[in-house]
C-alpha positions as CSV (number, residue, x, y, z in Angstrom):
1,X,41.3,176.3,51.8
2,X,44.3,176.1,49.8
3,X,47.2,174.2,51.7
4,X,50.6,174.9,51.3
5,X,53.7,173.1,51.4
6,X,55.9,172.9,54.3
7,X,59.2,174.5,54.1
8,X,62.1,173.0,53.0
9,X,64.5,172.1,55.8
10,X,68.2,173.4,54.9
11,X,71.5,172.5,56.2
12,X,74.9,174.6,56.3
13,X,78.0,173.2,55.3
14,X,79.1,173.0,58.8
15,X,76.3,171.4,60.0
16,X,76.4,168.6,57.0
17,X,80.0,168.4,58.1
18,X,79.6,167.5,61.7
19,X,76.3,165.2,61.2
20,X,78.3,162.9,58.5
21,X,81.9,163.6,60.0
22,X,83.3,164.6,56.9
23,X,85.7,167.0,56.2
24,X,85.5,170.3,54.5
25,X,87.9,169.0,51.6
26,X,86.2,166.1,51.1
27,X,82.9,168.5,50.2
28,X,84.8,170.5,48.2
29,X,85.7,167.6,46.7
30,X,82.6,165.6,46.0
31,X,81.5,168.8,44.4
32,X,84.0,170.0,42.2
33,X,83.7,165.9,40.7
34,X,79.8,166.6,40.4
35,X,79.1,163.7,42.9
36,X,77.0,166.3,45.2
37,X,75.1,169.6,44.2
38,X,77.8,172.6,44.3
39,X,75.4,174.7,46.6
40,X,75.8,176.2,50.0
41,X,73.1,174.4,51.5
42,X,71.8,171.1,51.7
43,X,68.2,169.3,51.7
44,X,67.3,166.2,53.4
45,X,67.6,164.6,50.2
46,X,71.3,165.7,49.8
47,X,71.7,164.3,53.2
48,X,70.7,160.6,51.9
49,X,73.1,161.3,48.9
50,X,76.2,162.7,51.1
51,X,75.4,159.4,53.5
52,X,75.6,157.1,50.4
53,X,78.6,158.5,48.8
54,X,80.2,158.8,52.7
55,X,80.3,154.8,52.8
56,X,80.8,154.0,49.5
57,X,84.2,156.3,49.8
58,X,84.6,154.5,52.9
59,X,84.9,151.1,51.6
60,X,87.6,152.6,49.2
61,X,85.4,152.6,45.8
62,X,87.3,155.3,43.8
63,X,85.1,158.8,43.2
64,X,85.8,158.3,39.5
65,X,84.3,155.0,39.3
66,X,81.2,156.1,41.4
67,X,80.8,158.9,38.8
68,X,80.6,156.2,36.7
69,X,78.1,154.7,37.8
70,X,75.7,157.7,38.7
71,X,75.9,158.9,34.6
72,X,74.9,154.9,33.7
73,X,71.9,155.0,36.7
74,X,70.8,158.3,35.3
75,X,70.7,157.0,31.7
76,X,69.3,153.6,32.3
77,X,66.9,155.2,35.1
78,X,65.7,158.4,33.0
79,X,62.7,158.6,36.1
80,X,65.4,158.6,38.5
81,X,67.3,162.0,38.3
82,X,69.1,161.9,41.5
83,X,69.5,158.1,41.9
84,X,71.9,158.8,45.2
85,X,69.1,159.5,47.5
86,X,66.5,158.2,45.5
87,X,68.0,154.5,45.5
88,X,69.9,151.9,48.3
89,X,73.2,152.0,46.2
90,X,75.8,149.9,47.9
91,X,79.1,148.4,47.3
92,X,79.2,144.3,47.3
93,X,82.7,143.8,47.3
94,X,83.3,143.6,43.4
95,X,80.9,146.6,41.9
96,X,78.5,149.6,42.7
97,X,74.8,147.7,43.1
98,X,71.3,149.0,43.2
99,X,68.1,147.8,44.5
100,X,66.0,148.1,42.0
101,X,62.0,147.2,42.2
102,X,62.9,144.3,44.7
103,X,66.0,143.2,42.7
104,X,69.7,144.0,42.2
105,X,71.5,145.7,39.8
106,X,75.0,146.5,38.6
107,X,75.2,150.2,38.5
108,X,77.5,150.2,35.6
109,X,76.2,147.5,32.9
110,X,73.0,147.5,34.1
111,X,73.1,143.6,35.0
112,X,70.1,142.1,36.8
113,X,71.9,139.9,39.7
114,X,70.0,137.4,41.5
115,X,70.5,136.3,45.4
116,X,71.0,133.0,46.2
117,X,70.7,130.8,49.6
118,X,73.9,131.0,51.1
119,X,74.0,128.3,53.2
120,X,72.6,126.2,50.0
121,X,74.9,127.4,48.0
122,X,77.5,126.6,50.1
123,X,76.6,123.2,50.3
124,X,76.4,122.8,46.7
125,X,80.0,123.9,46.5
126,X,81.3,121.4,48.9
127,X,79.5,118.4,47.4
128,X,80.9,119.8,44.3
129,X,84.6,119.7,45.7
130,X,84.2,116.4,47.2
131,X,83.1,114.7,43.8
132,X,84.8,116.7,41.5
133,X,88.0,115.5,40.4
134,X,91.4,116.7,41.7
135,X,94.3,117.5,38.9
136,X,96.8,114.5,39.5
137,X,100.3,117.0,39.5
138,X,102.1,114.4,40.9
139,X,101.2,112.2,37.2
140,X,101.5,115.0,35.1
141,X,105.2,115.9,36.8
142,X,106.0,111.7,36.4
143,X,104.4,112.6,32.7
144,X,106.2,115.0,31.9
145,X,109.7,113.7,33.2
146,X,108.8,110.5,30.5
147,X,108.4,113.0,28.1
148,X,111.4,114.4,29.2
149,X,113.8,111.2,29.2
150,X,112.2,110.7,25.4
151,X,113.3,113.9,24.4
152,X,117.1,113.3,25.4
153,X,116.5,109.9,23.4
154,X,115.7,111.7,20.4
155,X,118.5,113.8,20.5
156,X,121.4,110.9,21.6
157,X,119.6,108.7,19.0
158,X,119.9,111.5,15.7
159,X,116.1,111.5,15.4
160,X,114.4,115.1,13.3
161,X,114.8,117.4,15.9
162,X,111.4,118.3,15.5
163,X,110.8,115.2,17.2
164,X,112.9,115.7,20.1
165,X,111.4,119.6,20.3
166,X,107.6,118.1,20.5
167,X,108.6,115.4,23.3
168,X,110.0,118.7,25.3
169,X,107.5,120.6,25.0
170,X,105.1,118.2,25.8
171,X,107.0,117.6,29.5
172,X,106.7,121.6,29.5
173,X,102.8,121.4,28.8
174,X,102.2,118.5,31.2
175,X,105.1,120.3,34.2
176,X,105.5,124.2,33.0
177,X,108.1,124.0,36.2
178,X,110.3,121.3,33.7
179,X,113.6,123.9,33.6
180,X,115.3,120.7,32.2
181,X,113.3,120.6,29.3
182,X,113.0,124.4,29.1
183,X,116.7,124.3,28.7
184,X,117.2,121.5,25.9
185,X,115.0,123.5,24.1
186,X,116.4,126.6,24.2
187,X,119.4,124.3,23.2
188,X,118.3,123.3,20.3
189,X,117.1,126.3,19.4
190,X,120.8,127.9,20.3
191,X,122.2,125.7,17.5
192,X,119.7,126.3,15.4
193,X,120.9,130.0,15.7
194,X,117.4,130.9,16.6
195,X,118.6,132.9,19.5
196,X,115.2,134.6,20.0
197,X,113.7,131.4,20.9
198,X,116.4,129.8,23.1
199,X,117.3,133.1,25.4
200,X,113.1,133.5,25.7
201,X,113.6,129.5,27.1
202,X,116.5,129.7,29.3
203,X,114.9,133.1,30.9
204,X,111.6,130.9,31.4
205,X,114.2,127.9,33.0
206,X,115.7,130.4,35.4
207,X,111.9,132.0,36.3
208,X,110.7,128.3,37.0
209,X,114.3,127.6,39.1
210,X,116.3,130.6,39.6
211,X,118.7,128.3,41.3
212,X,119.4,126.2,38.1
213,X,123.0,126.5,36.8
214,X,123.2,125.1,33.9
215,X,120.0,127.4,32.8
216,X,122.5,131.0,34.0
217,X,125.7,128.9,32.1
218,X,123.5,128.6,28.7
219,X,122.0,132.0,28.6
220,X,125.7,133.2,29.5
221,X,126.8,131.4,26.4
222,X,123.6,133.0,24.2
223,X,124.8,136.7,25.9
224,X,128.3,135.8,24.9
225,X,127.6,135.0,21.6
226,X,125.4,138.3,20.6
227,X,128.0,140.0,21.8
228,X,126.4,141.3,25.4
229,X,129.1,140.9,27.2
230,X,128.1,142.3,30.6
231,X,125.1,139.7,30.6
232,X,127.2,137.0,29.9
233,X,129.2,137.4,32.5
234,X,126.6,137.9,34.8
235,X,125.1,134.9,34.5
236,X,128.3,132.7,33.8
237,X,128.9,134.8,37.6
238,X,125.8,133.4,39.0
239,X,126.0,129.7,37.5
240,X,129.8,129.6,39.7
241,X,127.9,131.1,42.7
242,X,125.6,128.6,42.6
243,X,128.4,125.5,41.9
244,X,131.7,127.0,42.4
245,X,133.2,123.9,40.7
246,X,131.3,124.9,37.5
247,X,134.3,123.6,35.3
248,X,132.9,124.6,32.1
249,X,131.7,128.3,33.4
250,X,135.4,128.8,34.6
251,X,136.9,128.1,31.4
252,X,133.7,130.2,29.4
253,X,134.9,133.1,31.9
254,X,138.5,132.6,31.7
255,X,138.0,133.4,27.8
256,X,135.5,136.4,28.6
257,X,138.1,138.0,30.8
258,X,141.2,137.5,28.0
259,X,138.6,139.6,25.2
260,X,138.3,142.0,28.2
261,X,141.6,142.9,29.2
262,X,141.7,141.5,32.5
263,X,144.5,138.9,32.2
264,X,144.8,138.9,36.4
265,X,140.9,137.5,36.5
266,X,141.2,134.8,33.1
267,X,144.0,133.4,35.0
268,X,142.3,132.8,38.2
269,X,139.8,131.2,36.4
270,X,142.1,128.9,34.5
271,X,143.5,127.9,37.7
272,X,140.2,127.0,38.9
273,X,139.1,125.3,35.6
274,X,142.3,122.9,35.9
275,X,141.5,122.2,39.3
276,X,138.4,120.5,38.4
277,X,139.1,119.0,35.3
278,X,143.0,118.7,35.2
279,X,142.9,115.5,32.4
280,X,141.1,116.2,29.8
281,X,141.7,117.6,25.9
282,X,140.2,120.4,27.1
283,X,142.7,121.2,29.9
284,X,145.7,121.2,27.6
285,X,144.4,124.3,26.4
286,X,143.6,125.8,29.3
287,X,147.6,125.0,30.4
288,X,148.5,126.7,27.1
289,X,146.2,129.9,27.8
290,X,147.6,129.9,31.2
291,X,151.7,129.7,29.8
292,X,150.6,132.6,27.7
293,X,149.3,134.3,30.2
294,X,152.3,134.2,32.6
295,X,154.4,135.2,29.7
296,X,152.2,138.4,29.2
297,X,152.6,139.2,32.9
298,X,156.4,139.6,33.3
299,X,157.4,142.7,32.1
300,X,160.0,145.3,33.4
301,X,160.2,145.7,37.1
302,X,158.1,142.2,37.6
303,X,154.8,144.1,37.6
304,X,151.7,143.1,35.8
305,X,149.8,145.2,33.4
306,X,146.8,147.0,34.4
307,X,143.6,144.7,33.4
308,X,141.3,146.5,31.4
309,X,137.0,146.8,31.5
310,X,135.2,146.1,28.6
């Protein structure tokens, strides 16, 4: 007697939607991406793979990237054509894994991983911790801040300025939070006229401390002196926020606001430069901007002429 083969047990759409509680777009879905066969009834076997792909979604692994990872299965695995019900395939938090013969492997590269003994493992991790030896930040920062206070007496005493740029960025290396030494570099680099190098400092001083005047003051300088004049005042704007008594960004802006036609704001600023400083060289010539700025300002019927925006 010749025995035959049981049928085939077939599923509707319907009924694969209500035993997986899926949704009819997410079938449609699965199939027009080639995840699932695009067929209007379903085997056991498509069961297993709908049930894989289900949880895998579920844990938010993106349908491309299981795609992926079926095409590598199928070419690593040419005896396994339909590797989503023929395989466990799970998700272990970092990539798509198989059980393979007893042993896991990355869907994707084909890597072999290996399981370890947690609770070992975890033990070996402590000890590690415990013995291993903790980074010392509070040295490095009392490092760098030698390295620092060298680099100010290279600069005071004449030495290369090589010499003084190496000590800096050696209190950067050792402290990358060092906006002091951030700033004498970009400095030096100002002077130098390499303005690339100092505005790419002074932007990494106010990253590290965005509440570091001097660092919005310099780059104000940097902005004023390419010409970008908006910037400039910006941050000549944010350096007086932070220290309204900010002599020297009062008189910077007092200048800005004379090339800009707005004689009203430069003589505010004057006022408030002379307040702070009222004695030295430099205040005699914020008194003279100021007289010439009065004198600008009466005009026929005592009213003042419209200021101007750059």
């Amino acid at each position: 007697m010749v025995l035959g083969k049981a049928a085939q047990q077939e599923f509707s759409r319907e009924v694969v939607r209500r035993m997986l509680a899926i949704s009819a777009q997410q079938l449609r879905g699965w199939q027009r991406q080639g995840l699932i066969p695009n067929s209007p009834v379903f085997t056991f076997s498509d069961l297993i793979a709908l049930r894989t792909l289900r949880e895998l979604r579920r844990q938010k692994v993106p349908a491309s990237r299981i795609g992926r990872a079926l095409a590598s299965l199928k070419q690593k695995l040419a005896d396994i054509p339909h590797p989503l019900s023929e395989l466990k395939i799970f998700w272990d938090g970092r990539s798509i894994t198989v059980q393979v013969a007893g042993q896991k492997m990355e869907a994707l590269t084909g890597q072999m991983l290996f399981d370890f003994d947690t609770a070992d493992l975890e033990h070996k991790v402590k000890t590690f911790a415990a013995v291993a030896p903790k980074p010392d930040r509070a040295a490095d920062e009392r490092q760098a801040e030698l390295w620092f206070q060298r680099g100010l007496d290279l600069e005071e005493g004449g030495a290369p300025l090589n010499e003084a740029i190496d000590a800096y960025k050696k209190a950067v290396e050792l402290n990358p939070n060092a906006a002091g030494a951030l700033v004498n570099l970009g400095t030096i680099y100002y002077h130098l006229r390499r303005f690339k190098d100092a505005e790419e400092h002074y932007r990494q001083a106010i990253a590290v401390d965005p509440h570091y005047p001097l660092a919005h003051f310099n780059l104000g300088n940097l902005c004023d002196e390419c010409g970008w004049l908006d910037q400039a005042r910006a941050h000549y704007t944010t350096a007086l926020k932070l220290n309204p008594s900010y002599a020297d960004a009062h008189y910077n802006m007092a200048l800005l606001c004379e090339r800009t036609g707005e004689y009203l704001a430069a003589t505010r600023h004057w006022k408030q430069y002379l307040k702070v400083d009222p004695a030295s060289s430099w205040a005699n010539i914020a008194r003279r901007q100021l007289d010439k700025l009065r004198q600008m300002t009466v005009v026929k019927g005592g009213e003042s002429p419209r200021s101007r925006s750059s």
